[in-house]
KOLVEXMAR-979662 format. One record per residue (C-alpha): residue number from 0; residue in one letter; z, y, x. Coordinates in steps of 0.02 Angstrom, whole numbers, plus 50000, padded with zeros to 5 digits. Layout:
+-----+-----+-------+-------+-------+
:   n : res :    c3 :    c2 :    c1 :
+-----+-----+-------+-------+-------+
: NUM :   A :     Z :     Y :     X :
...
+-----+-----+-------+-------+-------+
//
This chain:
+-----+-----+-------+-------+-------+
:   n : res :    c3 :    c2 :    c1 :
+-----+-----+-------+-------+-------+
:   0 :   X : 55495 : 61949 : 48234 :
:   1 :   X : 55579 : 61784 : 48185 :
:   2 :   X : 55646 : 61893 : 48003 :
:   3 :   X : 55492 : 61943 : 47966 :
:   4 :   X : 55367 : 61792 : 48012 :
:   5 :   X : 55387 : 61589 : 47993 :
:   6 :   X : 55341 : 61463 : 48098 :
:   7 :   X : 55194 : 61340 : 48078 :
:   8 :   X : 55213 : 61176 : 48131 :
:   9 :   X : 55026 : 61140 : 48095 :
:  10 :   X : 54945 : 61277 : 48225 :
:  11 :   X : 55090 : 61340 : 48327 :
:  12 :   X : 55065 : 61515 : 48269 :
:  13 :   X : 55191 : 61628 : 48190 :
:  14 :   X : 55108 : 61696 : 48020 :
:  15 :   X : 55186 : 61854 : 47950 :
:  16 :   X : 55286 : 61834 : 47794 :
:  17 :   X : 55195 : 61952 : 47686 :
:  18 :   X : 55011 : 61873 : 47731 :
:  19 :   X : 55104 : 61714 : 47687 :
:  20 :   X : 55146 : 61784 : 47512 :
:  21 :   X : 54974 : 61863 : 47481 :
:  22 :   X : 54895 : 61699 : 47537 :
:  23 :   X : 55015 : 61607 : 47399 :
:  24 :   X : 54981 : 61754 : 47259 :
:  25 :   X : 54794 : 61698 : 47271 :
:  26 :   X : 54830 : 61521 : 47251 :
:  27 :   X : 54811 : 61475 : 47423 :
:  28 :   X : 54951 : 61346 : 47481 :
:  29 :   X : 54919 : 61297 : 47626 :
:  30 :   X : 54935 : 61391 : 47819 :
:  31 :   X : 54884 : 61552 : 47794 :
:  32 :   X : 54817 : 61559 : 47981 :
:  33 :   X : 54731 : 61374 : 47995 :
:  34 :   X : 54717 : 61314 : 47826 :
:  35 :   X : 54824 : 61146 : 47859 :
:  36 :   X : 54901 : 61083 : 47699 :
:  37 :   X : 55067 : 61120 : 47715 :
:  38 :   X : 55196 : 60970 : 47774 :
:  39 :   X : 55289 : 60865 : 47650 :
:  40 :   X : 55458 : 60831 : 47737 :
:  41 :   X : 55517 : 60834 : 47914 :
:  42 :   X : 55416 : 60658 : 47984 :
:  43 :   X : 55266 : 60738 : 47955 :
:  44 :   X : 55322 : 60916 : 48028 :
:  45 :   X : 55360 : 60782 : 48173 :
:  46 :   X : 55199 : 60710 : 48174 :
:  47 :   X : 55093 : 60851 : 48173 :
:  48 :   X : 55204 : 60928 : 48316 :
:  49 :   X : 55169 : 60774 : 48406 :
:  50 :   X : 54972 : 60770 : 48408 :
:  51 :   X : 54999 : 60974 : 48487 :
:  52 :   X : 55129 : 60874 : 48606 :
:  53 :   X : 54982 : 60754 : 48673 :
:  54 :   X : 54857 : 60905 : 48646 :
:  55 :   X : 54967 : 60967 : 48775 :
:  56 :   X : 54999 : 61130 : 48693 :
:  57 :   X : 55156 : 61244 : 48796 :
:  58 :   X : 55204 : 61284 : 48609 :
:  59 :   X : 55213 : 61135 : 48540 :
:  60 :   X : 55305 : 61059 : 48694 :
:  61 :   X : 55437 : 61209 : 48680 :
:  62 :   X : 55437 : 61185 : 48470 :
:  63 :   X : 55497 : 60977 : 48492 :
:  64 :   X : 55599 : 61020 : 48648 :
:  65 :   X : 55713 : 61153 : 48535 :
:  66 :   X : 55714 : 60987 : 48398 :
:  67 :   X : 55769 : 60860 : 48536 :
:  68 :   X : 55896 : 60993 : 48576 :
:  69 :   X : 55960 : 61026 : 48409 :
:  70 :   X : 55959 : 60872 : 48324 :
:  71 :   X : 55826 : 60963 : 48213 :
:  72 :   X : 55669 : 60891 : 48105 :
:  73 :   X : 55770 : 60705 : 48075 :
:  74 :   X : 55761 : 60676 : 48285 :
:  75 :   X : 55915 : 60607 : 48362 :
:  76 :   X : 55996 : 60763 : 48477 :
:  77 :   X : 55943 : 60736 : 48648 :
:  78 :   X : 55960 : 60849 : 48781 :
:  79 :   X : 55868 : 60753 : 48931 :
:  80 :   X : 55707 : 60722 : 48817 :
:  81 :   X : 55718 : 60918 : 48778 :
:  82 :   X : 55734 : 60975 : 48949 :
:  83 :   X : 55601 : 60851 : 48981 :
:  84 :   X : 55481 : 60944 : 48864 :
:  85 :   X : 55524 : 61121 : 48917 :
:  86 :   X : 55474 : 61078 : 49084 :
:  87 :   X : 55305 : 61018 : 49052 :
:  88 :   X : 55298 : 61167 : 48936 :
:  89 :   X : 55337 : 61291 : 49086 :
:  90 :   X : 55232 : 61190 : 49205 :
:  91 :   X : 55083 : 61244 : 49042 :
:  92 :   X : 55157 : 61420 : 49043 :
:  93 :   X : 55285 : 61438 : 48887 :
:  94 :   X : 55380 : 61573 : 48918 :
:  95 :   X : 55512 : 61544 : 48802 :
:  96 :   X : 55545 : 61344 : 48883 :
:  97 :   X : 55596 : 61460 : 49020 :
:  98 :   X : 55726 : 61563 : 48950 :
:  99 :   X : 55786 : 61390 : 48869 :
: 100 :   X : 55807 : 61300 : 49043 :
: 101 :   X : 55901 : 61454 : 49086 :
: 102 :   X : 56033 : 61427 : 48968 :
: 103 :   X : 56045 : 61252 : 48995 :
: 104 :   X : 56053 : 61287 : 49178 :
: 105 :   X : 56185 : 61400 : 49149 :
: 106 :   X : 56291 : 61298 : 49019 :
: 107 :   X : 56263 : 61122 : 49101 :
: 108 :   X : 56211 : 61036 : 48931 :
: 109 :   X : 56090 : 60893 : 49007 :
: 110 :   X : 56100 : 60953 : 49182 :
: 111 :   X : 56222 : 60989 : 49324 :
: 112 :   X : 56300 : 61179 : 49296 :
: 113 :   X : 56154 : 61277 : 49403 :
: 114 :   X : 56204 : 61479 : 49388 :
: 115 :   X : 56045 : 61489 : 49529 :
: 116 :   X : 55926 : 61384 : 49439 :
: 117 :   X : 55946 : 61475 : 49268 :
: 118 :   X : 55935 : 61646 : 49362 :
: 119 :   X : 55760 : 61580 : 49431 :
: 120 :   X : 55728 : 61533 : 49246 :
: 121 :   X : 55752 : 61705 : 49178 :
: 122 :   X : 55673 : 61803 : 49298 :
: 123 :   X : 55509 : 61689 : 49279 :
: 124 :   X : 55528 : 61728 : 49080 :
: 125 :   X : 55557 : 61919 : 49108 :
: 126 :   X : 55446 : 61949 : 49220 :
: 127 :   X : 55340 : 61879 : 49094 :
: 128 :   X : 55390 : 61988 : 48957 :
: 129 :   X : 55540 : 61899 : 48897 :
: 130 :   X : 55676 : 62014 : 48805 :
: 131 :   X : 55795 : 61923 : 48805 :
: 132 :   X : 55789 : 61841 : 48980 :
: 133 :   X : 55794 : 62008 : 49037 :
: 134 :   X : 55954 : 62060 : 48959 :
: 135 :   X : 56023 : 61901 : 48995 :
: 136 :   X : 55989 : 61954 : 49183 :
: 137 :   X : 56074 : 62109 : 49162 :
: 138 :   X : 56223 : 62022 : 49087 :
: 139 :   X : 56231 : 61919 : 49270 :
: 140 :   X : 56247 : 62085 : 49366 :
: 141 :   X : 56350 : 62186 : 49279 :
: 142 :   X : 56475 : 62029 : 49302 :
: 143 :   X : 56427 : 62041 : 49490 :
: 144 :   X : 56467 : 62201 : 49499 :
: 145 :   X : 56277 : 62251 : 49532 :
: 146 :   X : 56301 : 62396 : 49393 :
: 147 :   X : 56120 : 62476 : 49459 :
: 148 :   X : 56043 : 62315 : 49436 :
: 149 :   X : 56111 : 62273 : 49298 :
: 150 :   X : 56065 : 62460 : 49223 :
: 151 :   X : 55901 : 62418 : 49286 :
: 152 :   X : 55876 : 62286 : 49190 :
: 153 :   X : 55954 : 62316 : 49021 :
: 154 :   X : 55831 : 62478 : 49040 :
: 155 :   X : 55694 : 62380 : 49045 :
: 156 :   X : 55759 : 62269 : 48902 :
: 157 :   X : 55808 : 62414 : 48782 :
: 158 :   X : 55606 : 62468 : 48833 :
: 159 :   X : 55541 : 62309 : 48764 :
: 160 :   X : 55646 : 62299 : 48611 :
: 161 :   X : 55794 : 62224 : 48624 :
: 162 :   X : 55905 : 62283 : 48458 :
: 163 :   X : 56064 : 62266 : 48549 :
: 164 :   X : 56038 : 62378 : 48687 :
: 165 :   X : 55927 : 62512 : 48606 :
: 166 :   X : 56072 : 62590 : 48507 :
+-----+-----+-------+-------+-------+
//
């Protein structure tokens, strides 16, 4: 999805490349899904994120948790702040905040190394739908040993979509 759509900081929405394009060949600038005039440099990608933020939109709080994370959008890398976010963004019911704490969970960036914690994470995401999470949680049994599990599980990922396991 993320090749063939771009993100909008103004609405939260992916918007399809191509309706972006025909939007653009008409002389239409700005969103294609909202209308927003389209943001001048990263402070005001920032603020705009922000007013979602205190909206208390799950998107929003996942979009400026990934910044935090990644030094991104001229914000100063911060892991705590991101994790922060993520968690008020699961609490709202992001998805994809999940399958972030996961991997923070499981890496120990921000947090104490938690291999149970970041399980929990990614079976809340997948259970939800989450490709990836659910490939990541075959990953965990195949190196347990749990081959049927883990079978199980990249199964259900390949189902959904996942590129790497539908071959």
């Amino acid at each position: 999805m993320e090749d063939h759509s771009i993100f909008k900081v103004c609405c939260m929405k992916r918007v399809c490349r191509g309706c972006e394009v025909a939007a653009c060949k008409k002389g239409m600038f700005d969103c294609a899904f909202c209308r927003t005039p389209r943001h001048e440099n990263d402070e005001s990608a920032v603020a705009m994120t922000q007013k979602r933020v205190d909206a208390k939109d799950p998107e929003a709080l996942h979009f400026l948790g990934d910044q935090y994370y990644s030094g991104r959008c001229g914000l100063q890398e911060n892991a705590a702040r991101a994790i922060n976010l993520w968690k008020e963004a699961v609490e709202l019911g992001s998805i994809d905040a999940h399958f972030n704490l996961g991997h923070v969970y499981l890496k120990g960036k921000g947090v104490a190394p938690d291999e149970a914690m970041a399980i929990q994470h990614w079976e809340s995401a997948a259970m939800k739908g989450h490709v990836e999470a659910r490939s990541n949680l075959g990953a965990i049994e195949y190196n347990k040993g749990n081959d049927e599990r883990a079978v199980r599980h990249h199964l259900i990922a390949a189902k959904l979509g996942d590129k790497n396991l539908s071959r």
